[in-house]
N, C-alpha and C positions, 0 to 999 in steps of 0.2 A: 868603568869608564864608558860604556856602550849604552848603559842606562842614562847615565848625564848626558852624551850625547841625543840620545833620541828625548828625552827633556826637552832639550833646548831646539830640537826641530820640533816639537811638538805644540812649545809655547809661540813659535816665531808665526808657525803655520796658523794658527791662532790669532796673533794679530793681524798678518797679512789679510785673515779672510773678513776679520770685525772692519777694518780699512777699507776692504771691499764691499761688503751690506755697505756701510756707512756711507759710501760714495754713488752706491748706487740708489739708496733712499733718496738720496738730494737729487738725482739727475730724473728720476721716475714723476717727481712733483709737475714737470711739462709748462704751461704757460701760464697755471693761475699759481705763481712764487709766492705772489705777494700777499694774498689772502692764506696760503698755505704756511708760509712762513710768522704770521702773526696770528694763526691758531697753533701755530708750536710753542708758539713763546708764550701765550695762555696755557700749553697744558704745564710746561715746563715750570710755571709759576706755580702753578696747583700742586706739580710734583717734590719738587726740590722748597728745601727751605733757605730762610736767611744767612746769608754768609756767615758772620756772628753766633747765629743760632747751631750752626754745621759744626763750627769750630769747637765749640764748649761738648758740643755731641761727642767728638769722637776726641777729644781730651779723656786720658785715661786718670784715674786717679791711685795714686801710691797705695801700696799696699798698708803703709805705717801711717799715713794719712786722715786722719778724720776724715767720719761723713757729715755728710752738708746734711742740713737741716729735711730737705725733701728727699734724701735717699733713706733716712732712718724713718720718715714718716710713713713712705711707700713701701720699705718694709714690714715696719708694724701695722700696717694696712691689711695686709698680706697675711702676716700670722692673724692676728684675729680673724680673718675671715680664714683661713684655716683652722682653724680652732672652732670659732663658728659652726664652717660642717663635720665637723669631727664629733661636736655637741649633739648635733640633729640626726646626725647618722645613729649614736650609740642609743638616743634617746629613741629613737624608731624602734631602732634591733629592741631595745629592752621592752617596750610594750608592743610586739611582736610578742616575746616570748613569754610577757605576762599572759597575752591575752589567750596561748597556746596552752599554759600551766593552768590555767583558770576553766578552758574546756575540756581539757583533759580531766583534773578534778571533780567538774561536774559529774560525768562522764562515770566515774567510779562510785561519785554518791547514788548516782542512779543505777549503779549497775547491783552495787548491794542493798539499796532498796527496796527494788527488785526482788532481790534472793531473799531476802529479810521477809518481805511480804508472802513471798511461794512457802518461807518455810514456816510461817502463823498458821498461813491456810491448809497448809499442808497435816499439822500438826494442831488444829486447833481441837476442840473433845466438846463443843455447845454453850460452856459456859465462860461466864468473863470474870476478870482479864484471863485472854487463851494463852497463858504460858503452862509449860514443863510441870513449874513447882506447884500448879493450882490443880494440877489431877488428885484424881481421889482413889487412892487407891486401897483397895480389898487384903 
């Protein structure tokens, strides 16, 4: 019970002090009202929409209810362009890791190239081709 109490002084203190600002914004404006007052009502037009417009806003729609034609467009709007980058993303990652596989690979032809060549040189006896099988042996 102590908790709804202090709620509802909590809500009341709440409005009493928005009542307060409010009142004291108007009294702070001084002698230019009228030029002050008709740049409010410009921003206030900027701000807030059409009545009409307000209403259908905050109209909720059932849950068993069909969607209107622009709720389903703006969602498949939506998925596509999720999908979209979900496309671009994996399509990155994946040539990322082509191009990782690709110098790594290198990387290994070269490296037994390399050994391939140290062990011609290493093993070669003056005549061609310098393999193993072209010795001459006594």
């Amino acid at each position: 019970m102590a908790w709804r109490q202090l709620l509802l002084v909590a809500c009341f203190s709440a409005a009493v002090l928005l009542c307060m600002l409010q009142e004291g914004t108007s009294a702070s404006v001084g002698t230019g009202q009228g030029a002050g007052q008709e740049a409010q009502d410009g921003v206030e037009k900027k701000i807030f929409i059409q009545e009409s417009d307000a209403s259908n806003f905050l109209k909720k729609r059932g849950k068993r209810s069909p969607k209107s034609r622009d709720e389903v467009n703006a969602e498949n709007r939506q998925k596509l362009r999720a999908d979209e980058l979900r496309r671009e993303y994996h399509e990155e990652q994946r040539n990322e890791f082509e191009n990782f596989v690709e110098e790594q690979n290198d990387e290994q032809e070269e490296r037994n190239r390399e050994a391939i060549e140290q062990w011609r040189q290493w093993h070669y006896d003056g005549l061609y081709p310098s393999y193993l099988y072209n010795r001459h042996h006594i």
